[in-house]
C-alpha positions as CSV (number, residue, x, y, z in Angstrom):
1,X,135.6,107.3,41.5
2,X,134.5,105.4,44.4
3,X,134.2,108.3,46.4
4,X,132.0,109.8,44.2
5,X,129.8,106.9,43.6
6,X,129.4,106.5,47.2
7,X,128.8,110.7,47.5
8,X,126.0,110.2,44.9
9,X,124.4,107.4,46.1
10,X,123.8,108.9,49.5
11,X,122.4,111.8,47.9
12,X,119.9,110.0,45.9
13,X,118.9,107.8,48.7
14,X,118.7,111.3,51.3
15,X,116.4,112.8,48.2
16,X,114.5,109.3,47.7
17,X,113.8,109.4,51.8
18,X,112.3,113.1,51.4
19,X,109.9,111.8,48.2
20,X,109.0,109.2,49.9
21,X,108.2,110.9,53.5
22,X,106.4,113.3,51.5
23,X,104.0,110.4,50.0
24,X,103.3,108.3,53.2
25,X,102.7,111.8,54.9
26,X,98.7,111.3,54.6
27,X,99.2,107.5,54.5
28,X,98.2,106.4,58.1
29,X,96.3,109.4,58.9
30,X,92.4,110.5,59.0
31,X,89.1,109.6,60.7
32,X,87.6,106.4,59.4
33,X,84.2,105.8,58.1
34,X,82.2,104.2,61.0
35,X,83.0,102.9,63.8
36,X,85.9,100.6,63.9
37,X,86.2,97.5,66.0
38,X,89.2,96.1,68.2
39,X,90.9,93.5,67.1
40,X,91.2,91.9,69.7
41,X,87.6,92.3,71.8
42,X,85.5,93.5,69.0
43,X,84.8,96.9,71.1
44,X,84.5,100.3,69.4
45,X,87.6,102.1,69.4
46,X,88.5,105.6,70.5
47,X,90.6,108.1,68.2
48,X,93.8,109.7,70.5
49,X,94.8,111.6,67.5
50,X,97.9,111.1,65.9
51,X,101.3,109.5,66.6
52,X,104.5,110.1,65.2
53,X,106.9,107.2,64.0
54,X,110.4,106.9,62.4
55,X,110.7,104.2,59.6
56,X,114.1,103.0,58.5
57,X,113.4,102.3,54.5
58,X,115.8,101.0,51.9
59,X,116.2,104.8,51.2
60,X,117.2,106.3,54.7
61,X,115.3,106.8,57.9
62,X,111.9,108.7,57.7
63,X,109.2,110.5,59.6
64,X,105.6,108.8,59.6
65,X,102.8,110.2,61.1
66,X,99.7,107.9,62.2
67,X,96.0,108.1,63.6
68,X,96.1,106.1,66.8
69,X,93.6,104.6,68.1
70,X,92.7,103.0,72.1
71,X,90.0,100.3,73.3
72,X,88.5,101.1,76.6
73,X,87.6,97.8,77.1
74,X,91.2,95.6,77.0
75,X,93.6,99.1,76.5
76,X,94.9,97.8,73.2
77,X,96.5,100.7,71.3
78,X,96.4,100.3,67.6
79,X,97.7,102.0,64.4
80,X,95.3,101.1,61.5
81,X,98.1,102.6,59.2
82,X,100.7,100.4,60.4
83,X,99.5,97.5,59.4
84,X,98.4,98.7,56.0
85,X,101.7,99.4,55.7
86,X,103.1,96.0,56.7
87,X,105.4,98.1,60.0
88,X,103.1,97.0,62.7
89,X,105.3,96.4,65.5
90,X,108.2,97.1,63.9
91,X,110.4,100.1,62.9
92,X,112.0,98.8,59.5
93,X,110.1,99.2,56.2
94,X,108.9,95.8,54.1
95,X,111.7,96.4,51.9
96,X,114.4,96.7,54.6
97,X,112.9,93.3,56.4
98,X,112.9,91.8,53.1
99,X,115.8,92.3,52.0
100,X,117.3,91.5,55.7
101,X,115.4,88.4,55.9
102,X,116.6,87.5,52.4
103,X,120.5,87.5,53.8
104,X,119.8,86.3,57.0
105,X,118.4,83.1,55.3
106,X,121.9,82.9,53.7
107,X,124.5,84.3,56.1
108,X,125.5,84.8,59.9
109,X,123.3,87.9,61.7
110,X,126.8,89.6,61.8
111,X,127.1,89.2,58.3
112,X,124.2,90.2,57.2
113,X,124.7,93.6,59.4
114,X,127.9,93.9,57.3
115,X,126.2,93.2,53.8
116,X,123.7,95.4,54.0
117,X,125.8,98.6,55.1
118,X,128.2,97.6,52.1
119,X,125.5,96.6,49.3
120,X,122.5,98.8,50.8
121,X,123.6,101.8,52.8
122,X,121.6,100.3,55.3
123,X,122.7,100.3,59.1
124,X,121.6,97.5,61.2
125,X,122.5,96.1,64.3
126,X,123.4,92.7,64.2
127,X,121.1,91.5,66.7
128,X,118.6,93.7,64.8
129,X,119.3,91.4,62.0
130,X,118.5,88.5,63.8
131,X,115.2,89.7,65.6
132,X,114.2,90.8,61.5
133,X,114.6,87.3,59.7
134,X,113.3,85.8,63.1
135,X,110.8,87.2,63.3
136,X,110.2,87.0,59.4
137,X,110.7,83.4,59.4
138,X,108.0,82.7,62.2
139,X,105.6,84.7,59.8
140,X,106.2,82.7,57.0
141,X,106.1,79.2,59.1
142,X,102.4,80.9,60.4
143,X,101.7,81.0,56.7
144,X,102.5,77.9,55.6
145,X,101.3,76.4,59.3
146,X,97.4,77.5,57.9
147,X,98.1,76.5,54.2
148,X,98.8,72.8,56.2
149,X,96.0,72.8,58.2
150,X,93.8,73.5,54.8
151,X,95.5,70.7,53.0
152,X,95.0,68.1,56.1
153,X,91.5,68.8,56.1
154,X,90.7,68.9,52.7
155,X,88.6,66.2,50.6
156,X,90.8,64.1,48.5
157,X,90.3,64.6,44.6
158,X,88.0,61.8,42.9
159,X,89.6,58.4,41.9
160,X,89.1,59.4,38.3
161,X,91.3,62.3,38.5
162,X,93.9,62.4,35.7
163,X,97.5,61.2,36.6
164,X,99.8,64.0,35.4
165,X,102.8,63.4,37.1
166,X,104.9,60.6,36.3
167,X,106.9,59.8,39.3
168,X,106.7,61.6,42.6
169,X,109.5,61.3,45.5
170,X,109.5,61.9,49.1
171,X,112.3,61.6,51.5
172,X,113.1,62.6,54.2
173,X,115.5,62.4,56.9
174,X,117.3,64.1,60.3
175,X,120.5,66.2,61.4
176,X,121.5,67.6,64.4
177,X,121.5,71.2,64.8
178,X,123.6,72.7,67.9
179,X,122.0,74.1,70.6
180,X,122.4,76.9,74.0
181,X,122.4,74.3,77.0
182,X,118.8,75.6,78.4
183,X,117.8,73.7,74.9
184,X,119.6,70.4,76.0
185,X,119.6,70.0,79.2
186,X,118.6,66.9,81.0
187,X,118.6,65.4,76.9
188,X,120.1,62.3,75.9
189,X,122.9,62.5,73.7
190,X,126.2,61.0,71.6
191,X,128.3,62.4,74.0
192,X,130.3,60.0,75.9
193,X,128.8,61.0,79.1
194,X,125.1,60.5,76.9
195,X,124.5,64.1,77.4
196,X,123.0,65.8,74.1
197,X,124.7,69.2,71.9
198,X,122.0,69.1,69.0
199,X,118.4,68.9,68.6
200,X,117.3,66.8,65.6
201,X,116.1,69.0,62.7
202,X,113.7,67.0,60.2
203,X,114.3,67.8,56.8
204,X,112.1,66.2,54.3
205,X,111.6,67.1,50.3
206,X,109.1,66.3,47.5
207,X,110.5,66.1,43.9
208,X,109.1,64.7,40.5
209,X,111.0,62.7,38.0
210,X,109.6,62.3,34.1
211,X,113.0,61.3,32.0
212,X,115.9,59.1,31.9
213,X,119.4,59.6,31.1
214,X,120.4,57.4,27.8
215,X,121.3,54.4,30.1
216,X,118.1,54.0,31.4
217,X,118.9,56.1,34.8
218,X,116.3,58.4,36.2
219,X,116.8,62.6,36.3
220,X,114.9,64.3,38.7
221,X,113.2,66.9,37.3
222,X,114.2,70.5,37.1
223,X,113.6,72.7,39.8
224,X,111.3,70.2,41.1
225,X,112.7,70.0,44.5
226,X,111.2,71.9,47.5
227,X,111.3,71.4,51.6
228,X,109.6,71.5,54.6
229,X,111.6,71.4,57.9
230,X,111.6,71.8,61.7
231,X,112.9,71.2,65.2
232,X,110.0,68.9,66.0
233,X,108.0,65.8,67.1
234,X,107.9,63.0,64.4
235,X,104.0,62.9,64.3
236,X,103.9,66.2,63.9
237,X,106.6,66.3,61.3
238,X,104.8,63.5,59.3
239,X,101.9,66.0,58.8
240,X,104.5,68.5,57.6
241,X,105.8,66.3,54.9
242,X,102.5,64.7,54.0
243,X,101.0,68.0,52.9
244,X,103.6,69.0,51.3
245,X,103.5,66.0,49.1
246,X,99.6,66.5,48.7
247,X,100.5,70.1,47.6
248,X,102.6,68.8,45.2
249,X,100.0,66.2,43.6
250,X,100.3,63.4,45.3
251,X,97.3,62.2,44.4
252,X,97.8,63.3,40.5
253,X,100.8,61.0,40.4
254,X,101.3,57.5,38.8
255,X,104.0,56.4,41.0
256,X,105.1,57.6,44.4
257,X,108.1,56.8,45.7
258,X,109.6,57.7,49.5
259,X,113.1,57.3,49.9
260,X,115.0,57.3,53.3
261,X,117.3,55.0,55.6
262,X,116.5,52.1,57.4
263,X,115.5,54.5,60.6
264,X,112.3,53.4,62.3
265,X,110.8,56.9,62.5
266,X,111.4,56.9,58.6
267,X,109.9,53.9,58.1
268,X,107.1,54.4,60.4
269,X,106.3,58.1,58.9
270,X,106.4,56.4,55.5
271,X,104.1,53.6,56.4
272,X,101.8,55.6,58.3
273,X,101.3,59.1,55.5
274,X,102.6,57.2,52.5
275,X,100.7,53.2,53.0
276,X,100.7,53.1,49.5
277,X,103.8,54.0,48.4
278,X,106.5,52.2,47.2
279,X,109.2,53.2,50.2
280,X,113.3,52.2,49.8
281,X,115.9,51.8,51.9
282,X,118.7,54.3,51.0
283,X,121.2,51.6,49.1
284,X,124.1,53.8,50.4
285,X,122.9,53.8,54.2
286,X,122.7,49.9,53.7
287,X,126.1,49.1,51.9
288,X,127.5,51.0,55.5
289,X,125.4,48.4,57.1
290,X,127.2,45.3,54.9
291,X,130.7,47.2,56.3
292,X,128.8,47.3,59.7
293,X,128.0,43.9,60.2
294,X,131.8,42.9,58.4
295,X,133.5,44.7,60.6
296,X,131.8,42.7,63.6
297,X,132.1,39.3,62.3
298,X,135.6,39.4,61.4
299,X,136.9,42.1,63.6
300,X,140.9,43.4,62.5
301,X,140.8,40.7,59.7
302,X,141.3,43.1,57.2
303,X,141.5,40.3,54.4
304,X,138.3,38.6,55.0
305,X,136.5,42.2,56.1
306,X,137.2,43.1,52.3
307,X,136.3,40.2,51.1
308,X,132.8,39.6,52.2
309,X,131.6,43.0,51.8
310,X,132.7,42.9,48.3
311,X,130.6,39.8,48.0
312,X,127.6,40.9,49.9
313,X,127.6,44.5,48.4
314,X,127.1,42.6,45.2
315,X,123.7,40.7,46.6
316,X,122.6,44.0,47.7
317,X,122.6,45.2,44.7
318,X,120.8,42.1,43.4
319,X,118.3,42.7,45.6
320,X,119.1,38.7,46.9
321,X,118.7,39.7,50.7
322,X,118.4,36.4,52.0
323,X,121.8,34.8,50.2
324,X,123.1,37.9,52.4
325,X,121.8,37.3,55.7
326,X,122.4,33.1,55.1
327,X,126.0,33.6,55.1
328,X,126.7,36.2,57.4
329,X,125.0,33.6,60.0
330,X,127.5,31.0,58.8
331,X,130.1,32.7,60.7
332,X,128.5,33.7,63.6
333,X,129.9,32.1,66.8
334,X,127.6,29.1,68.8
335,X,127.6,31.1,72.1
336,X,124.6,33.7,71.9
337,X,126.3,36.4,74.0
338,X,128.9,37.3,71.7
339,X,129.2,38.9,68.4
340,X,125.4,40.7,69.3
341,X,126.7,43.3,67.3
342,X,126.7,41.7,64.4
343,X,123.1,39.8,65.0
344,X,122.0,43.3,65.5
345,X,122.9,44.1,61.7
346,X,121.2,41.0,60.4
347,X,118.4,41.5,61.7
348,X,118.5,44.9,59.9
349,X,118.7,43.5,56.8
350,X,115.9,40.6,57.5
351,X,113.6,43.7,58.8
352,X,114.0,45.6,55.4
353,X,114.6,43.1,52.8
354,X,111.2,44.0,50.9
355,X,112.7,47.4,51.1
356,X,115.7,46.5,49.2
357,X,115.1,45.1,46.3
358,X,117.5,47.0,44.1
359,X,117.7,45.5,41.3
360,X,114.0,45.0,40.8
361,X,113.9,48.9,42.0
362,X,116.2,49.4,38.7
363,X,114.6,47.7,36.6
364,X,111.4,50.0,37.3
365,X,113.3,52.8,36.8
366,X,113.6,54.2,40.4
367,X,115.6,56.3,42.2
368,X,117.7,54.0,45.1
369,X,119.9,56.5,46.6
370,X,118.2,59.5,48.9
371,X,121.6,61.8,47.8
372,X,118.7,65.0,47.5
373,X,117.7,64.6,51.3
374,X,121.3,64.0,52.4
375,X,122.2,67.0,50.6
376,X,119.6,69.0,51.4
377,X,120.5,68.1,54.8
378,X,123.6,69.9,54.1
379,X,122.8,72.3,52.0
380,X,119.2,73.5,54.1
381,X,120.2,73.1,57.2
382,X,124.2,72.7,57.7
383,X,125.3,75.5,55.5
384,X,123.5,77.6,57.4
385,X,123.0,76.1,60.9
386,X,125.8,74.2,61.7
387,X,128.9,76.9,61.5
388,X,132.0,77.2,63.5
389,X,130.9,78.1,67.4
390,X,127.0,78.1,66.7
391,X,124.6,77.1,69.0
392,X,120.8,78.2,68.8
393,X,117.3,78.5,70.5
394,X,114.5,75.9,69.2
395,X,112.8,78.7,68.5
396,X,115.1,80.2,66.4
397,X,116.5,77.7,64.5
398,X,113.0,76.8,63.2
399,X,112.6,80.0,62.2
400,X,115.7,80.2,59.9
401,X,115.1,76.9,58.8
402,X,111.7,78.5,57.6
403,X,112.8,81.0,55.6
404,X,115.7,78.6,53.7
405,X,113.1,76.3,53.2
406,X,110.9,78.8,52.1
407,X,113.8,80.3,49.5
408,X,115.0,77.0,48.2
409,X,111.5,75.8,47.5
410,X,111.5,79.2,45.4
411,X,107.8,80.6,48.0
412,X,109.5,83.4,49.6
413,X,107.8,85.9,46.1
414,X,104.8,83.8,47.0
415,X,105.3,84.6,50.7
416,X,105.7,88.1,50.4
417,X,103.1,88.5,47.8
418,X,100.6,87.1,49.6
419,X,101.5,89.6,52.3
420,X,100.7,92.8,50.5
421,X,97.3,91.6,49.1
């Protein structure tokens, strides 16, 4: 029965390839009205008749013919009908890239070559797979790059404006995503001869919260979450995350909330985008810090390593900071030069103490924990990125990590849509 299901779906798809050749036939051909312009130089083009192309479709491969037209000013050559039909510079229909972009969000290039023989009757080249979502991702980063540049610049709302939202979060945070050595070289790394393997991806989210469980905890809201993410310069990455936040009603919001560890490009993006937010220190990030800072004062004393981070964990969560810091001092040693380590993780805690103020944080009903941007971490860029033996360009990993954020945010329909009005 297989057999014959296959046999009869590549006899509707040959048939579907025909009806559709048949309908695009007139498509990209005839004289326009008036003169048209280049795109590029604004000269009046010439028509050098018509050009024949082959379009791979989720149907087959088909014939297309096009009017082509030539500036005699720059030598552009240009088919109007091409872009009306969303192929320019490309040989694949929308519904192939689509679809191809869709799995290579998801999947390995090799993969998604596979898949879409298997599920689609669609051959592709694997490294045809990867120039498609590439190349797909760029286009949606362009998109979204404008829809930034609008928000950036755009007046805020008046003070009076109604506050719909209850509480809104932002976090964000930073993973390293493996890279070809052209990409690293001359970097400073982890490695133990400080050379550099990854490039750090930032990865930040926007989420609302409105109820709590019945113990008082917060819920983030349903299908609230969404990203924004790239291979890139903090300063320019704080832009990225800001308007994200202001496209999801920052200003409409009664509370906002950014969420992250104790890094100093956190807490400097968060102070400079977010002044008047309420910003925590992740509590999880800082418990490692109490282990930290244990683990330096008492060194292979297991007995009193236990002990004191039981005790201190317990003023972090109170919030009480300062008890914390008093009697870690207690046991440092007279002589300056030693134990630095551990004066290092003090001053961490005397740096953020106004950010830890858990149980007051509680008590308002706050989120404490950034567990969506370390798992988006995972989830957006690890699952995807960060596979056995993968190593990538800058330029592509931004790419992919545009289109997965672009899918988990749930804008790729808005992405597409956008393209075909």
């Amino acid at each position: 029965m297989e057999a014959l299901e296959t046999a009869v779906r590549q006899a509707v798809h040959a048939a579907g390839a025909k009806v559709l050749e048949q309908m695009l036939r007139k498509a990209g051909v005839g004289r326009p009205e008036g003169p048209v312009l280049c795109p590029k130089c604004r000269t009046v083009m010439k028509s050098l008749g018509v050009r024949g192309k082959q379009v791979q479709t989720l149907l087959g491969w088909i014939d297309y013919e096009r009017t082509r037209l030539w500036c005699p000013h720059c030598k552009l050559t240009w088919y109007p009908g091409d872009r009306e039909l969303g192929i320019e510079g490309t040989s694949r229909s929308p519904g192939v890239q689509r679809q191809v972009a869709r799995m290579g969000a998801k999947e390995p290039f090799r993969e998604v070559a596979r898949d879409m023989e298997a599920l689609a009757d669609v051959r592709i080249a694997r490294k045809d797979a990867e120039r498609v979502s590439e190349k797909t991702g760029e286009a949606i980063e362009q998109w979204l790059e404008k829809e930034r540049r609008d928000l950036r610049f755009q007046e805020p709302p008046p003070p009076e404006t109604p506050k719909t939202i209850d509480t809104l979060y932002v976090e964000f945070d930073g993973t390293g995503v493996p890279m070809v050595p052209p990409e690293i070289e001359g970097r400073r790394g982890k490695q133990k001869d400080g050379s550099a393997k990854t490039r750090e991806a930032k990865l930040g989210c926007v989420f609302t919260q409105t109820t709590f469980d019945q113990e008082g905890r917060p819920i983030r809201d349903h299908g609230s979450t969404t990203f924004v993410g790239a291979i890139e310069p903090v300063a320019q990455f704080g832009w990225r995350v800001w308007t994200e936040a202001r496209r999801r009603g920052v200003f409409n919001a009664k509370r906002v909330v950014c969420l992250g560890d104790g890094a100093e490009w956190v807490k400097n993006t968060a102070q400079t985008h977010f002044g008047q937010a309420q910003f925590i220190v992740d509590f999880y990030h800082a418990k490692e810090h109490v282990g930290e800072l244990c683990r330096q004062l008492f060194d292979t004393d297991q007995r009193q390593i236990e002990r004191h981070r039981d005790r201190w964990v317990e003023l972090l969560a109170e919030g009480d900071i300062e008890a914390l810091t008093t009697q870690a001092q207690a046991f440092l040693p007279k002589d300056p030069n030693t134990k630095k380590d551990a004066r290092t993780q003090i001053a961490y805690f005397e740096k953020n103490k106004d950010y830890m103020r858990y149980a007051k944080f509680k008590q308002q009903g706050l989120f404490i924990g950034s567990g969506v941007i370390e798992a988006g971490c995972k989830t957006v860029i690890g699952q995807r990125l960060k596979q056995s033996a993968m190593e990538w360009t800058v330029r592509g990993a931004n790419a992919i990590i545009a289109l997965r954020c672009a899918e988990l945010s749930n804008r790729t329909e808005e992405y597409w849509e956008q393209r075909s009005a």
